[in-house]
C-alpha positions as CSV (number, residue, x, y, z in Angstrom):
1,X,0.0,0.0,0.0
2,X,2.8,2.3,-0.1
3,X,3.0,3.1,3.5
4,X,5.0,3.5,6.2
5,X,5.0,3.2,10.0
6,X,5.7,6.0,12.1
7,X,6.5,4.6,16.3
8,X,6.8,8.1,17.6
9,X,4.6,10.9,18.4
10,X,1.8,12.7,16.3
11,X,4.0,14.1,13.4
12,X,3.0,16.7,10.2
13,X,4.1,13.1,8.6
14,X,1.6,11.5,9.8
15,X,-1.4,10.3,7.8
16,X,-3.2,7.5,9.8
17,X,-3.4,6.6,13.2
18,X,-4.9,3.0,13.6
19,X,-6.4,1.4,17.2
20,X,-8.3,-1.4,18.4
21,X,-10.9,0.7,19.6
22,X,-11.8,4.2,21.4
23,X,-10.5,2.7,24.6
24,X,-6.8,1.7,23.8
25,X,-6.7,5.0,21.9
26,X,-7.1,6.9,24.8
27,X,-4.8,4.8,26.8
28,X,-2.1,6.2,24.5
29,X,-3.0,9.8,23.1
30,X,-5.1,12.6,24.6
31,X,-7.9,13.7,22.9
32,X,-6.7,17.1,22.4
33,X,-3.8,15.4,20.2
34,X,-6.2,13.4,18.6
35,X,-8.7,16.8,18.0
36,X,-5.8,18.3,16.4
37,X,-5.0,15.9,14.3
38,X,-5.9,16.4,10.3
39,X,-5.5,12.8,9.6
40,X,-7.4,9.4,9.9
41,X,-8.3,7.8,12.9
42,X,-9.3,4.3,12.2
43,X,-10.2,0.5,13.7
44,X,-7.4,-1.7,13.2
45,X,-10.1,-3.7,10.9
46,X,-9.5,-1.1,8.1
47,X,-5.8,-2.3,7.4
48,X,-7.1,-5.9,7.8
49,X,-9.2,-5.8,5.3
50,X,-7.1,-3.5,3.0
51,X,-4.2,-6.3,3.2
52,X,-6.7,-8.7,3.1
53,X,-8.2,-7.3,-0.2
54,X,-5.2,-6.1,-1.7
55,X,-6.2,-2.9,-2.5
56,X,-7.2,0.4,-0.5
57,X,-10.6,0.3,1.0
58,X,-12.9,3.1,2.0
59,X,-12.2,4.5,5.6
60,X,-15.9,6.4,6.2
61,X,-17.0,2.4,7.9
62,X,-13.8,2.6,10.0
63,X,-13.4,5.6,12.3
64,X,-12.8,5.5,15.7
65,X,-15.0,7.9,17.5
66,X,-13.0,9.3,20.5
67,X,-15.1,11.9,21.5
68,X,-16.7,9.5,24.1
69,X,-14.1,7.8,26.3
70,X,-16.9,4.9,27.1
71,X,-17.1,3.8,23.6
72,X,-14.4,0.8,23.5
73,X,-15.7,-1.3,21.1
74,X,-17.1,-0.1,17.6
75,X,-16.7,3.0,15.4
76,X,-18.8,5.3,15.0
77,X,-21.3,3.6,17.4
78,X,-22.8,3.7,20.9
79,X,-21.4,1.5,23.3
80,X,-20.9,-1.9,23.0
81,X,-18.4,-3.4,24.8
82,X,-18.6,-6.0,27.4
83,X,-21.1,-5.8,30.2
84,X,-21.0,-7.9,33.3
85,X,-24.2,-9.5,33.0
86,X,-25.0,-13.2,33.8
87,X,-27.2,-13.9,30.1
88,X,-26.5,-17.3,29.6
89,X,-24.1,-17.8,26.4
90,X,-25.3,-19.7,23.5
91,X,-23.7,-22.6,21.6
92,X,-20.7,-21.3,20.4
93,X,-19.8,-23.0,16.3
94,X,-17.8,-26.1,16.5
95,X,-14.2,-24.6,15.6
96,X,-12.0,-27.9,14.2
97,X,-9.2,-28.5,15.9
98,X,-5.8,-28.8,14.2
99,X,-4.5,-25.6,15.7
100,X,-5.9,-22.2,16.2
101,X,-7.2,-21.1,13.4
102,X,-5.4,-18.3,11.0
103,X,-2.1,-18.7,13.0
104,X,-0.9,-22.5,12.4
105,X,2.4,-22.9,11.9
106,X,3.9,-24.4,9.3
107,X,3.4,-28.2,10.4
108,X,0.0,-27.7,10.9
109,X,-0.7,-27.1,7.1
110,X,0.7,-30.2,6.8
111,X,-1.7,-31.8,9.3
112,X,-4.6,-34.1,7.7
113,X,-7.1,-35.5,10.1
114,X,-8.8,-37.5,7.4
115,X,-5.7,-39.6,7.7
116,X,-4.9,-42.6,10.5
117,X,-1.7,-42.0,12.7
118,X,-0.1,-39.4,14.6
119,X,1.0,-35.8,13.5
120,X,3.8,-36.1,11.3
121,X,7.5,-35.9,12.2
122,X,8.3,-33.7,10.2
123,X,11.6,-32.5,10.7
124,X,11.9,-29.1,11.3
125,X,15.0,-28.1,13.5
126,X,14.4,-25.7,16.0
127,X,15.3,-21.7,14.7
128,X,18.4,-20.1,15.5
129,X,17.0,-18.4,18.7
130,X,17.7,-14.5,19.3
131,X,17.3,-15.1,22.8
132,X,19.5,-15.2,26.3
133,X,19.1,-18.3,28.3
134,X,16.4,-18.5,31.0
135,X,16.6,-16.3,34.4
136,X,14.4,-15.1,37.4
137,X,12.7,-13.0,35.0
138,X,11.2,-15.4,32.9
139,X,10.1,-17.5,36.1
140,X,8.7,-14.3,37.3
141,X,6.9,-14.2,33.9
142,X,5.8,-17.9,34.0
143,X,4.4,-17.5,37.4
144,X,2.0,-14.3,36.4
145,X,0.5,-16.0,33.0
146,X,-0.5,-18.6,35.3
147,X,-2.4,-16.5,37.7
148,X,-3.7,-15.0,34.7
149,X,-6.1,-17.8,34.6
150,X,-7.3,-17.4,38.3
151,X,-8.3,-14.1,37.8
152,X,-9.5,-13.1,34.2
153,X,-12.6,-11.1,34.1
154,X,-15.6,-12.9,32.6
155,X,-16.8,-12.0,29.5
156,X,-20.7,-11.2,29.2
157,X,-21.9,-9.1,26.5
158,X,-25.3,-8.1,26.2
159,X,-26.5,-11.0,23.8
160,X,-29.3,-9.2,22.9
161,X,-29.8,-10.2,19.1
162,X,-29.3,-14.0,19.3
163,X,-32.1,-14.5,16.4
164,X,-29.5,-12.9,14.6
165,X,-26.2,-14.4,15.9
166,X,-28.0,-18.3,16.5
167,X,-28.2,-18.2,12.7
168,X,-24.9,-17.0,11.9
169,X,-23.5,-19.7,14.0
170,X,-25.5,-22.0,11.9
171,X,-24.2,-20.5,8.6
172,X,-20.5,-20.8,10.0
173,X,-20.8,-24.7,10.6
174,X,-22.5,-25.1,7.0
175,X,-19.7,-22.9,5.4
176,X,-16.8,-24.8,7.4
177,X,-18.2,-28.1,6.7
178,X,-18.5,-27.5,3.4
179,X,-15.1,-26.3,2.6
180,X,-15.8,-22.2,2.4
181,X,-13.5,-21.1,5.0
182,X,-13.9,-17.2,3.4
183,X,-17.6,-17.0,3.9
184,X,-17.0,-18.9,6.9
185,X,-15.1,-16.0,8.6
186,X,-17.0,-13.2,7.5
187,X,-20.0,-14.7,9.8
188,X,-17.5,-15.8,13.2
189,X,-16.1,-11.7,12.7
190,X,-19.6,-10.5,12.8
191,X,-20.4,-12.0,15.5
192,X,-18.7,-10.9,18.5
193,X,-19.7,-7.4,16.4
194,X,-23.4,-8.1,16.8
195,X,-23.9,-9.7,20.6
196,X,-21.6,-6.4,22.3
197,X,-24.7,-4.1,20.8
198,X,-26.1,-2.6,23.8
199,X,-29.7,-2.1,21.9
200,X,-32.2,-4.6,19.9
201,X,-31.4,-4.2,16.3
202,X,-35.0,-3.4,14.9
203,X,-34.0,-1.9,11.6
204,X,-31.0,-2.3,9.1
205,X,-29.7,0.8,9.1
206,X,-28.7,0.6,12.9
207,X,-25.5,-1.4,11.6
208,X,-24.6,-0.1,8.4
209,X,-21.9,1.2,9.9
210,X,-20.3,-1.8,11.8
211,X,-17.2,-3.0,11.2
212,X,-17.4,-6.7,9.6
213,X,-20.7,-6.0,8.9
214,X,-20.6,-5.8,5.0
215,X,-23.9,-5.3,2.0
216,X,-24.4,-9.3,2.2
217,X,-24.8,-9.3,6.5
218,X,-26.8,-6.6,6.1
219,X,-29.1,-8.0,4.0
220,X,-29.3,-11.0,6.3
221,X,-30.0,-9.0,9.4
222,X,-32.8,-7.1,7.3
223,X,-34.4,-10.3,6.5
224,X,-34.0,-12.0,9.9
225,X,-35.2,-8.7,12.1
226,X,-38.7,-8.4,9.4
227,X,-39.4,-12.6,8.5
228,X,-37.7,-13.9,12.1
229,X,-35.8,-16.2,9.3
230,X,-33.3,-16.4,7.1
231,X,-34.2,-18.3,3.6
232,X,-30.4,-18.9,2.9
233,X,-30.1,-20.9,5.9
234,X,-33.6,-22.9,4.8
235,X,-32.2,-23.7,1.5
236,X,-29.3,-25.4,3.2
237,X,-31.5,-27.0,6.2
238,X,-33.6,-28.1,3.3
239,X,-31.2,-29.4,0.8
240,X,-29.8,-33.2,1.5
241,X,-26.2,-33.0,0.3
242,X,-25.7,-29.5,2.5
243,X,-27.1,-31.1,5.6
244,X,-25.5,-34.8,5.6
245,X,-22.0,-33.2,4.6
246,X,-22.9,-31.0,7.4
247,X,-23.4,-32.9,10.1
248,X,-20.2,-35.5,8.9
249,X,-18.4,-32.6,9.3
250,X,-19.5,-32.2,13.1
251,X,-17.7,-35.4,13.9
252,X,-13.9,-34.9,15.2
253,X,-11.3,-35.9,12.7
254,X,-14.0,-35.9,9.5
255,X,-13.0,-32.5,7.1
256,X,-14.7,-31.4,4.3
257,X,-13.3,-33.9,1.7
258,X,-13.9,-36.9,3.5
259,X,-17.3,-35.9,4.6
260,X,-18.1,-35.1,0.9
261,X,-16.8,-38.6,0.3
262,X,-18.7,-40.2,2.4
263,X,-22.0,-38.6,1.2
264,X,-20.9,-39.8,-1.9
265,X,-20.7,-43.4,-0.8
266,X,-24.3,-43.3,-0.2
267,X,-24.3,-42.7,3.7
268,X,-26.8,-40.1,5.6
269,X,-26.7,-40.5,8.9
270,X,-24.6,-41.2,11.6
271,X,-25.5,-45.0,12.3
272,X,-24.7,-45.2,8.1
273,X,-20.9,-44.1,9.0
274,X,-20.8,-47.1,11.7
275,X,-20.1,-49.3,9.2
276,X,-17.8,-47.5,7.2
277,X,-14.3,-49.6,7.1
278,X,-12.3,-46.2,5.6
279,X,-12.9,-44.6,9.1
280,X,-9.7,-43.8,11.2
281,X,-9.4,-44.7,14.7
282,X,-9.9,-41.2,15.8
283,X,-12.5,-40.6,13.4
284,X,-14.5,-43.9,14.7
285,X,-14.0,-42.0,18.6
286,X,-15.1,-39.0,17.1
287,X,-18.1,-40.9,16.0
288,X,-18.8,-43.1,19.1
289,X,-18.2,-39.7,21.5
290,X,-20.2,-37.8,19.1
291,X,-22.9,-36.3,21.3
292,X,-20.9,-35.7,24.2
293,X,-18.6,-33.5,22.3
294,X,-21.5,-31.8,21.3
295,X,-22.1,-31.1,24.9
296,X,-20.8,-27.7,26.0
297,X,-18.7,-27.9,29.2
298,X,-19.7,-25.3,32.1
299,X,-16.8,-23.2,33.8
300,X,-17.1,-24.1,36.8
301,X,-16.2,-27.6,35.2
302,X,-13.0,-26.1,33.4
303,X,-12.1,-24.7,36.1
304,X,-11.7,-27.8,38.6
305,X,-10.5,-29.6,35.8
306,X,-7.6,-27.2,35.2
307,X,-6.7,-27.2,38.8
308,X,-6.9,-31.7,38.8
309,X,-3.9,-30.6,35.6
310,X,-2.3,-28.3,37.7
311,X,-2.0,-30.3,40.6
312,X,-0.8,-33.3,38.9
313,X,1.3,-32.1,36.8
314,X,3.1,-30.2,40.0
315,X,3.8,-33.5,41.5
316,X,5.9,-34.5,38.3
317,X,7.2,-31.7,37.4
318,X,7.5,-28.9,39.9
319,X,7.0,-25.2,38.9
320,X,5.5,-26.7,35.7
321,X,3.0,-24.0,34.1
322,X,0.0,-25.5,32.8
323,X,-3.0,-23.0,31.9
324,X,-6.3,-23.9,29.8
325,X,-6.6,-21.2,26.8
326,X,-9.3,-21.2,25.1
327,X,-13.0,-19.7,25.0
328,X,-12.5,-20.6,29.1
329,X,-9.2,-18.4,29.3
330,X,-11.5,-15.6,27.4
331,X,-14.0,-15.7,30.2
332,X,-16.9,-17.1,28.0
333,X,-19.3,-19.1,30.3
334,X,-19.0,-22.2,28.9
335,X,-16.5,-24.1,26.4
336,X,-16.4,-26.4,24.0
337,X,-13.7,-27.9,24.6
338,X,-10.5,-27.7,27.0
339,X,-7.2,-26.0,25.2
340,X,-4.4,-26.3,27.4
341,X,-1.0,-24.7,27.4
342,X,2.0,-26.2,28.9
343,X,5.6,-25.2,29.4
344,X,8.2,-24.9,32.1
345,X,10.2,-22.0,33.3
346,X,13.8,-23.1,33.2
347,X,13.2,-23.8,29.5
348,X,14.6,-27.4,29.7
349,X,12.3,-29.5,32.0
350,X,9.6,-29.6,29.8
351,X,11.6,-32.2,27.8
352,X,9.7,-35.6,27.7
353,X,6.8,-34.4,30.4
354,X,3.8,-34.6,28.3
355,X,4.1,-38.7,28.1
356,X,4.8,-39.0,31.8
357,X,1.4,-36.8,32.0
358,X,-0.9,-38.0,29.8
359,X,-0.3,-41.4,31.8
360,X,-0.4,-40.0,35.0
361,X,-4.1,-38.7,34.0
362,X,-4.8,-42.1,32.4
363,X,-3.4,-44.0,35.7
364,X,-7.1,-41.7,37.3
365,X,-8.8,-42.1,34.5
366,X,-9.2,-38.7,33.8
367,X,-7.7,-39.2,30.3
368,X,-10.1,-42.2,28.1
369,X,-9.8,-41.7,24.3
370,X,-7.1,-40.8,22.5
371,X,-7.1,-39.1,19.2
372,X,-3.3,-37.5,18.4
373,X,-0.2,-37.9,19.8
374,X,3.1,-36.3,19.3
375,X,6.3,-36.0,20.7
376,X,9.0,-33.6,19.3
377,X,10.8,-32.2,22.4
378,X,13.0,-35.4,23.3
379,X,14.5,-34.7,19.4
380,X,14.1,-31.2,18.9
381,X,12.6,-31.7,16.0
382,X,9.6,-29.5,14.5
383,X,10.0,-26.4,17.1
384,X,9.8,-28.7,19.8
385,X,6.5,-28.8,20.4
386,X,4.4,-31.7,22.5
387,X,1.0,-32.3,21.4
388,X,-1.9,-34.5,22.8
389,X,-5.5,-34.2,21.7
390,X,-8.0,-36.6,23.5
391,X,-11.4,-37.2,25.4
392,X,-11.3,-37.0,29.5
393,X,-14.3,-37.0,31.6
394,X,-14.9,-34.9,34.7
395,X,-15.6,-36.3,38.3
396,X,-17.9,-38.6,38.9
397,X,-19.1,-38.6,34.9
398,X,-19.1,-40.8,31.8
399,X,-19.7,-38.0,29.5
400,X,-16.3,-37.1,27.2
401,X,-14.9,-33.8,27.3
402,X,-12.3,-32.7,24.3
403,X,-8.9,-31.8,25.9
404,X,-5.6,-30.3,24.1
405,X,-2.2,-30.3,25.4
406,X,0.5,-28.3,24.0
407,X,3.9,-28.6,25.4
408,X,6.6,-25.4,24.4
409,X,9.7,-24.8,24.9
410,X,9.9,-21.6,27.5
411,X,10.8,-19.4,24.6
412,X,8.3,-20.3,22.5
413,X,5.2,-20.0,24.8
414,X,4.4,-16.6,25.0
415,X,3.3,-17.4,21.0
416,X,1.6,-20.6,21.8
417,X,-0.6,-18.9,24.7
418,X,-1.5,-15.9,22.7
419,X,-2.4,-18.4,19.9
420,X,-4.5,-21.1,21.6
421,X,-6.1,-18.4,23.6
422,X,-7.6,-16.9,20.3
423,X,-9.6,-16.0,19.5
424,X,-9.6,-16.8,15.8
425,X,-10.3,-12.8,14.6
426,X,-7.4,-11.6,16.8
427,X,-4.7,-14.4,15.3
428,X,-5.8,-13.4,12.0
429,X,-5.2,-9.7,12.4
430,X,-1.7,-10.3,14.3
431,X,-0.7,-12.6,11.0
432,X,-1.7,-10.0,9.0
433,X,0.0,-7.2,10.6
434,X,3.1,-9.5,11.1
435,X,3.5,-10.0,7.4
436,X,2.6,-6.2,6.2
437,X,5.8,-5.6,9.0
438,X,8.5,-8.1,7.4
439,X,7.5,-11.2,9.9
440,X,6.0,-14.7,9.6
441,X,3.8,-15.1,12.8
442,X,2.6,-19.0,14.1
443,X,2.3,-20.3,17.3
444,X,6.2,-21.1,17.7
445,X,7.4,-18.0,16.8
446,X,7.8,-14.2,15.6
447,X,10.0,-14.7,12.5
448,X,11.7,-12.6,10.4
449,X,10.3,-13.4,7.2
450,X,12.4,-14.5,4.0
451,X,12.0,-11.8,0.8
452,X,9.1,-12.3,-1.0
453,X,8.2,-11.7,-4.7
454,X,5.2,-10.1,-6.4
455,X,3.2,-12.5,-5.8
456,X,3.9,-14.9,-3.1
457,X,4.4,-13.8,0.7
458,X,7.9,-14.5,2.2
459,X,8.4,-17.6,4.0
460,X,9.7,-17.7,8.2
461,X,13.6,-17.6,8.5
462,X,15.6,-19.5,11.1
463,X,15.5,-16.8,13.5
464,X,12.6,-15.7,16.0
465,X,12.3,-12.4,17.8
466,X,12.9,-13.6,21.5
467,X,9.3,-12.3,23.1
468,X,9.2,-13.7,27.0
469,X,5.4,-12.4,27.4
470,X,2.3,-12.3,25.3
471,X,2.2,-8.7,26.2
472,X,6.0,-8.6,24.3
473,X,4.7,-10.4,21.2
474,X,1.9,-7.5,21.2
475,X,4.7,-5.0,21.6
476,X,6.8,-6.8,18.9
477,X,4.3,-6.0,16.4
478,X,2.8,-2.5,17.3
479,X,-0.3,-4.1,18.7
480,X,-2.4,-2.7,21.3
481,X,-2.4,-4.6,24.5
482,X,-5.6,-6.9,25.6
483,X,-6.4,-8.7,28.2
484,X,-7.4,-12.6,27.8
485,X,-11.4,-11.3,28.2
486,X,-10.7,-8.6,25.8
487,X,-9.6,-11.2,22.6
488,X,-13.3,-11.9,21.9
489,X,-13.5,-9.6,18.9
């Protein structure tokens, strides 16, 4: 776009300044600066969707209004940020799990579900770390994400349009399941947009001017707010091929191609798929499980559960840091499944825990099912990451709960926490923003990115900017701070 990126104060230079929202704004500039100002002040959206277009979009959809300090959320708009009500949260869209999605690394693009066996061993050597070996600091460090847990704030928006958010969530499964990742998006971004509005959409033109909120939603929320329904969604409910591929695709380990397959063979229901020999173990769990995974879990659930990982993992490995990411880390009310995030300060003990855990929480019987595991720390190989993805039930129950493990190295966690901590809007706009700034961004690292050409990107170099924090990898790449409950955007 022919810019540049000016780090210092309001300049004569400067053209643009660009925020989260009205709230980090402030936290930065005072609005007499920002009254004086001739330029553009804009939501960080507008440059996501400029990069993401590849052209120069329209900024009138885009600017901030700072007039009003209580506005934190959306431009141009009355308030609608979080409010600390207890509305019960809907059923969130079934999100599937590689690794969180729009910042995978590398390996994970790599990573094919519809196939039997373990991630594969691919051998990536570790980067060339830019980074001094671990001291009190990084413990100190450590010790505060993991309190970070105990104390984030809970997110509660008002959630007063879910006849208009129910069906997006409907749309997004559809999209995902059928292989449309694009359209897929453009519904999960509007809708964190939609349930912050402090008012009852009753007419169109009350969010014509939302970011994320584009002609197409538009028309959707005019239709839903005057007919109660939406006849895209219909035509899918309605139409056999959508809804069988659909609901394969709501089974753990079963993608878009295989569930297209399968439709293909003939099958349309569940019980059809029982007898389907071209099923992988993890897929056949996926299938057997599939109405507890379904099942959303309650925080309060998480919560203990995270504490039974804590404490066992303490008495095999002391000072271990072990914190659950996720919707749960974001404060939502209830999860869909448990993301966990696992490293150890010193930087070396986390070598060849995760095995010596996962039994541990077999030897309870906390852990049942498996469904991947990995083991790349003992070799060093692809960044040195530990993975487990499985089924575990809570005290007292049969009914299976999805859990993740991720093991990092120490100087790679601060990537893997923001990234497994999502949510999926936020890793997409730091992925952006670290490639229009010369980086790669994944979950293993901040890279500095090879030269690119005209029309492909650069790819990661060897060497990762050493970021002991979240809040450094948000520094790293000009990003206003948020808190865990503030990354559902």
């Amino acid at each position: 776009m022919g810019a540049t990126i000016e780090h210092s104060c309001i300049s004569n230079r400067l053209t643009h300044i660009l925020a989260i929202n009205s709230s980090a704004l402030l936290q930065h500039l005072h609005p007499n600066h920002l009254h004086s100002f001739k330029g553009s002040v804009l939501s960080f959206q507008w440059l996501q969707n400029c990069l993401t277009s590849g052209q120069r979009l329209p900024e009138h959809h885009f600017l901030l209004n700072f007039n009003d300090t209580t506005n934190s959320s959306s431009p141009s708009q009355p308030k609608a940020g979080d409010a600390h009500h207890n509305h019960p949260t809907p059923r969130e869209v079934k999100r599937p799990k590689t690794s969180p999605k729009h910042f995978k690394s590398d390996r994970d693009h790599d990573l094919d579900l519809d196939r039997e066996g373990e991630v594969s061993n691919f051998e990536n050597k570790p980067g060339h770390l830019l980074s001094t070996p671990p001291n009190s600091n990084v413990v100190q460090d450590a010790q505060v994400a993991a309190s970070q847990s105990d104390h984030s704030s809970l997110y509660s928006p008002p959630d007063l349009n879910r006849n208009i958010t129910e069906i997006f969530g409907k749309l997004i499964n559809i999209y995902r399941a059928l292989g449309d990742d694009r359209r897929s998006f453009s519904y999960y971004k509007a809708i964190p947009v939609i349930e912050k509005l402090p008012f009852k959409i009753e007419t169109v033109d009350q969010v014509k001017h939302l970011p994320t909120i584009g002609k197409s939603l538009q028309d959707h929320i005019d239709e839903i707010v005057n007919t109660g329904k939406l006849s895209k969604l219909e035509h899918f409910e309605n139409d056999e091929k959508v809804r069988t591929v659909s609901l394969f695709g709501e089974v753990w380990g079963i993608g878009p191609a295989t569930a297209l397959k399968l439709y293909e063979k003939g099958h349309r229901t569940l019980d059809d798929l029982k007898n389907d020999d071209s099923l992988t173990h993890a897929q056949r769990i996926g299938l057997q499980y599939f109405d507890d995974i379904q099942k959303r879990i309650p925080r309060d659930e998480v919560s203990h559960m995270e504490k039974l990982l804590q404490d066992v993992g303490g008495s095999i490995l002391p000072e271990v840091v072990i914190i659950c990411g996720g919707s749960y880390r974001r404060g939502k009310a209830s999860c869909g499944d448990m993301d966990v995030v696992i490293t150890h300060p010193d930087g070396v003990s986390h070598v060849g825990f995760l095995p010596k855990f996962v039994q541990a929480l077999k030897d309870i019987n906390f852990l049942r099912e498996d469904l991947i595991f990995s083991v790349h720390s003992i070799e060093g190989t692809d960044s040195g990451v530990d993975t487990y993805f499985g089924l575990c039930t809570y005290s007292g129950q049969e009914l299976r709960r999805r859990i993740d493990f991720k093991v990092y190295p120490r100087e790679r966690y601060a990537f893997g926490l923001i990234a497994w901590t999502g949510n999926d809007v936020l890793n997409r706009r730091l992925r952006l923003l670290a490639e229009s700034k010369g980086y790669r961004l994944d979950d293993t690292g901040l890279y500095l990115a090879t030269p690119g050409s005209s029309t492909k990107r650069g790819l990661k170099s060897g060497k990762i900017i050493p970021c002991k924090t979240e809040k450094d990898v948000f520094d790293a790449l000009g990003f206003p701070w948020l808190e865990p409950h503030e990354r559902n955007l």
